[in-house]
N, C-alpha and C positions, 0 to 999 in steps of 0.2 A: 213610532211609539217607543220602540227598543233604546233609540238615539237618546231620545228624553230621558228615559231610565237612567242610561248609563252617563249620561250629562247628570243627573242629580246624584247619582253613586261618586261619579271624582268629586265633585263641588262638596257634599258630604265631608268624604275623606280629605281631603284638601282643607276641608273648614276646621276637625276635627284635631288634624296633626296642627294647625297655625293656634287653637285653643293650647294643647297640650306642649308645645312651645311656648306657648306665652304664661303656662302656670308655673312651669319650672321656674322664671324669671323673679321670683318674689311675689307670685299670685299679681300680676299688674291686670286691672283688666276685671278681677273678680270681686264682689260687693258681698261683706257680709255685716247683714243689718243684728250682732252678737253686740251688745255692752253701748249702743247710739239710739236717742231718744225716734219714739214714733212722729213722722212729720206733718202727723195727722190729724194730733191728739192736741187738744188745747192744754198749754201749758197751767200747771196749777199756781196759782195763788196763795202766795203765804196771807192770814188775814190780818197779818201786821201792816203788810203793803197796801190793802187795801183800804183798811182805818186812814191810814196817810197822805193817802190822794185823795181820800171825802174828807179829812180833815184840809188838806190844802185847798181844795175846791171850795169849799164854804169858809174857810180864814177871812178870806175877806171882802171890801163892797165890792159888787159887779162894775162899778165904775174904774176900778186899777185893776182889769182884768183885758188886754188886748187882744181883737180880732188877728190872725196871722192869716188865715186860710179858708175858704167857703170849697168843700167838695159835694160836686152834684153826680148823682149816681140814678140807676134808673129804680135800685132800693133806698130808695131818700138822701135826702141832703146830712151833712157833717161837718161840724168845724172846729177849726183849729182854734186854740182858744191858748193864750200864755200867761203864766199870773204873777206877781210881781216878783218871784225870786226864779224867775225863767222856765220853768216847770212848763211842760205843752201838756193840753189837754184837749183829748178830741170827745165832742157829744154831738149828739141829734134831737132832734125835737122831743120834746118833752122832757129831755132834763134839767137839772134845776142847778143851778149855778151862786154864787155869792151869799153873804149871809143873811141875805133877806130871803134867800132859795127863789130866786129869780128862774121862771121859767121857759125855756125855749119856746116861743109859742109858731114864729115862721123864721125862716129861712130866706132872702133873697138874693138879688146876684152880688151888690156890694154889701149888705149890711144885712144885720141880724137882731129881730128883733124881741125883748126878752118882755117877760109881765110879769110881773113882780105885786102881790098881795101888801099894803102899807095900813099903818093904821095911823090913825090922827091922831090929835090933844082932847078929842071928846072920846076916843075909843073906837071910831067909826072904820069898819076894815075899807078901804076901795082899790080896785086893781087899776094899775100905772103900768105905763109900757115905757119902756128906754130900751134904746138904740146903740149897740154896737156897729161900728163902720170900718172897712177892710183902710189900712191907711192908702192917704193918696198916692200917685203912679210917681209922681214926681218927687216926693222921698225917698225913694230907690236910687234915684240916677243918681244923689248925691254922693 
């Protein structure tokens, strides 16, 4: 029991003086979280940026709007979505996309499928589903 003692008293000191050497060096070694944002903390939102990405996202039809990416997670599916002036945008079910506010309704493994509310030439509303598809495999190797 004594040996242990005196084993944790050098290791101690030994730890202690290898600190106090390395502070003298220009603090290398020491972290101080003084004037650097919390990494914790969701960043704010100016709501200019915000208007601009619901403005981009509804600009224009869901049809010039391209799948890039389907992510499956065990808290729901997400995708990748790019719109015509390259802009990515990621959503999940249930949100509403293009100007007809097309909404996510599933999720599958290639493609995604949106329902979208139309109204006819008598005024009559009916819901339409259209299809976003991941592009093919063999467009890449080119």
């Amino acid at each position: 029991m004594m040996n242990q003692q005196k084993l944790l008293l050098l290791l101690f000191t030994l730890g202690s003086m290898a600190i106090a050497d390395g502070a003298s060096d220009k603090n290398v070694g020491l972290y101080s979280p003084v004037g650097k944002r919390d990494p914790f903390q969701i960043p704010k939102m100016n709501p200019r940026d915000l208007a601009s990405a619901a403005d981009d996202l509804f600009k224009y039809p869901l049809e010039s709007f391209q799948l890039r990416a389907i992510l499956k997670s065990a808290q729901g599916s997400q995708i990748l979505l790019e719109d015509p002036k390259g802009k990515n945008h990621v959503l999940q079910e249930g949100d509403a996309v293009g100007r007809g506010r097309a909404t996510i309704s599933r999720v599958l493994e290639r493609e995604v499928i949106f329902t979208e509310r139309v109204t006819n030439y008598l005024g009559v509303q009916n819901l339409t589903e259209k299809t976003l598809a991941l592009p093919a495999e063999d467009e890449f190797s080119n």
